[in-house]
C-alpha positions as CSV (number, residue, x, y, z in Angstrom):
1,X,137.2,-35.8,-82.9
2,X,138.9,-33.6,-80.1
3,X,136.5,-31.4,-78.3
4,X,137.3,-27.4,-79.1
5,X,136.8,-24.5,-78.0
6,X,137.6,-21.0,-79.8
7,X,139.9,-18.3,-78.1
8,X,138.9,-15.4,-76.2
9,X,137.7,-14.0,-79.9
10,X,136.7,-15.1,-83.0
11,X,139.6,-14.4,-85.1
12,X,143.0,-13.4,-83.2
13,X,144.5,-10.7,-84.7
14,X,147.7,-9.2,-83.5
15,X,149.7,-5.9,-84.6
16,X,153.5,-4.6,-84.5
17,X,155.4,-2.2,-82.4
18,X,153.8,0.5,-85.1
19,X,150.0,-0.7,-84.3
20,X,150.2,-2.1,-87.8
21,X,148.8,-5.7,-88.9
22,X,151.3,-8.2,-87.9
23,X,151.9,-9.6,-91.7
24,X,153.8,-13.3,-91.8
25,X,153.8,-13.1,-87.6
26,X,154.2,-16.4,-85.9
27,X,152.1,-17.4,-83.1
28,X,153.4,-21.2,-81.6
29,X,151.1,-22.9,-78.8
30,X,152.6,-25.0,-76.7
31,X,151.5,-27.1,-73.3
32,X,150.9,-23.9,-70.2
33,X,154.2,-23.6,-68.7
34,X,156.1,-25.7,-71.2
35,X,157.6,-25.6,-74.5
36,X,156.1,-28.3,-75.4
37,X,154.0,-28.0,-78.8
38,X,150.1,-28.5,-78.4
39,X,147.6,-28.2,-81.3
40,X,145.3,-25.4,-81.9
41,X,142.5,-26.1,-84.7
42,X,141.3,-24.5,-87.8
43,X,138.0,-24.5,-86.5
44,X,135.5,-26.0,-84.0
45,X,135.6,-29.4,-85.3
46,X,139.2,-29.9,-83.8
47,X,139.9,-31.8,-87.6
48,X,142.1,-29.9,-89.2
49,X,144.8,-28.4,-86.5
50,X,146.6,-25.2,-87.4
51,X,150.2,-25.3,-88.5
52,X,152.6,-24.8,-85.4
53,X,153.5,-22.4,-85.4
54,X,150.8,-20.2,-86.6
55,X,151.3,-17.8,-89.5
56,X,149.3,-15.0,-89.4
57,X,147.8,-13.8,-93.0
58,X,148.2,-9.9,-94.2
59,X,145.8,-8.8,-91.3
60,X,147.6,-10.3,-88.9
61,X,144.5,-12.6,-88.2
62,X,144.2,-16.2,-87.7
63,X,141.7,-18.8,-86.7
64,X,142.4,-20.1,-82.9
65,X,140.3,-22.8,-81.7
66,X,141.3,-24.5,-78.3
67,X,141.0,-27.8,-76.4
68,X,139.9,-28.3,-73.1
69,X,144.0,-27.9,-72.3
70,X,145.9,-25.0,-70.9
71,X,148.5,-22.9,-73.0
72,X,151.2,-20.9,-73.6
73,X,151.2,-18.8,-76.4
74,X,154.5,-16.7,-77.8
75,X,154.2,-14.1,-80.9
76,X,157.4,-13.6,-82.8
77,X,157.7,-11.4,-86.0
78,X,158.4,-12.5,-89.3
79,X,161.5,-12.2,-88.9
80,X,161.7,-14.9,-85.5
81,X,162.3,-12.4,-82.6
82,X,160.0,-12.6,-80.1
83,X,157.2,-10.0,-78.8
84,X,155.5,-11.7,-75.9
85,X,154.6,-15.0,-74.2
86,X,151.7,-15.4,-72.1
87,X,151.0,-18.1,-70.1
88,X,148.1,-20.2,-68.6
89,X,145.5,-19.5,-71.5
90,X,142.5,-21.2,-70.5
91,X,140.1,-23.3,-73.1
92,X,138.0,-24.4,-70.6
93,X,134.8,-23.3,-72.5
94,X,134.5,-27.1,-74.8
95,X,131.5,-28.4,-77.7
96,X,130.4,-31.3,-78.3
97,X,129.3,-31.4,-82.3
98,X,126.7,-34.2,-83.3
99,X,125.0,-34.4,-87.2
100,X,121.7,-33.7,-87.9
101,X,120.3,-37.2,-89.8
102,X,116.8,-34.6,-90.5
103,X,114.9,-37.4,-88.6
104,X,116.6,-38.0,-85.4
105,X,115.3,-35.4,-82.1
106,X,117.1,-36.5,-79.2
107,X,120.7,-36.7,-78.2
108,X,122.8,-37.2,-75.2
109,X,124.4,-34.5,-73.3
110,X,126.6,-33.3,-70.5
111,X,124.5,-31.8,-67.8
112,X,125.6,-28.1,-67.7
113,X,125.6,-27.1,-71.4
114,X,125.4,-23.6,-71.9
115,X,124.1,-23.0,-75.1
116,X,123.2,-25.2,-78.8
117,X,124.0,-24.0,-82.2
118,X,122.7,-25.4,-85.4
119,X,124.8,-24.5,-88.3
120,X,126.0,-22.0,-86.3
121,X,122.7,-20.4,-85.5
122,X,121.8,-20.0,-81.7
123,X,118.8,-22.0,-80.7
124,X,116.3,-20.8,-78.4
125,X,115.6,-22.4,-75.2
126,X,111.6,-22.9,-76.8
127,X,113.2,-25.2,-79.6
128,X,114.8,-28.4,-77.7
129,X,113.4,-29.9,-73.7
130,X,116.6,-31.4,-71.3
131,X,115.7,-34.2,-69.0
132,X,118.1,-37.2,-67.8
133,X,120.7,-35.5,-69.7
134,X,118.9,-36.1,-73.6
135,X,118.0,-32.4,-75.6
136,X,115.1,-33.5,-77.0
137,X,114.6,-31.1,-80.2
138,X,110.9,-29.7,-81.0
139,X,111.7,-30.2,-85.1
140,X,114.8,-33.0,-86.2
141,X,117.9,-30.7,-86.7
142,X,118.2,-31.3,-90.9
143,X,120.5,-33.9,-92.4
144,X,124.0,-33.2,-92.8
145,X,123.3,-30.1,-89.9
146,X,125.8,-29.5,-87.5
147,X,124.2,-29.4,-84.2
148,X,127.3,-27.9,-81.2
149,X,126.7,-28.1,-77.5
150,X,128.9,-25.8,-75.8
151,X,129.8,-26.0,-72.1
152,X,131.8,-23.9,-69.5
């Protein structure tokens, strides 16, 4: 499983010269300062990576999740000429995903986590303990639950 981390928003969504929705646009990652093709994922699993490049739905929009790597991105059209490229995009921000077995409390971490998600859902500080780098949960996460640790 490659650790993830999702871009600077939730969904990317990206527009033409016209500031309409950039229908069929292509959005390629490659390695920072390269041209070298690096996944992007579909989600925070880092399963299922995205097609390279891209193609952005009738909105415009698209799901970018990143590694831990640096990247270049470049936005073409639909029609393959070329809007931008930016360089040195940053996933530095990375989750660790474990599943809930609805009996198990305690799992290993990184010190310096910033934050744990259970199916998505913040959890409060009040909910889990950290000692010796273990979260030990108040109530087992339930089976099948996707518990995230995210770090910066």
């Amino acid at each position: 499983m490659a650790t993830t981390s999702l871009s600077p928003t939730p969904k990317l969504q990206f527009f033409d010269l016209n500031g309409a929705p950039l229908s069929g646009g292509k959005l390629y990652t490659y390695a920072a300062g390269t041209t070298t093709p690096l996944a992007s994922y579909t989600d925070f699993t880092g399963n299922i990576a995205n097609t390279n490049p891209i193609i952005l739905d009738s909105r415009g929009e698209a799901n970018v999740w990143l590694s831990g790597d640096v990247y270049k991105f470049a936005l073409y059209d639909s029609t393959n000429v070329l809007i931008w490229t930016v360089d040195n995009i940053n996933g530095t921000t990375f989750a660790t995903n474990f599943t809930g077995t609805g009996s198990q409390v305690a799992f290993s971490v990184v010190n310096g986590f910033t934050a744990i998600y259970i199916n998505g859902v913040y959890q409060n500080r009040n909910t889990y303990t950290v000692s010796s780098g273990t979260v030990t949960f108040s109530e087992a996460p339930p089976y099948t639950s996707i518990i995230e640790v995210v770090y910066d």
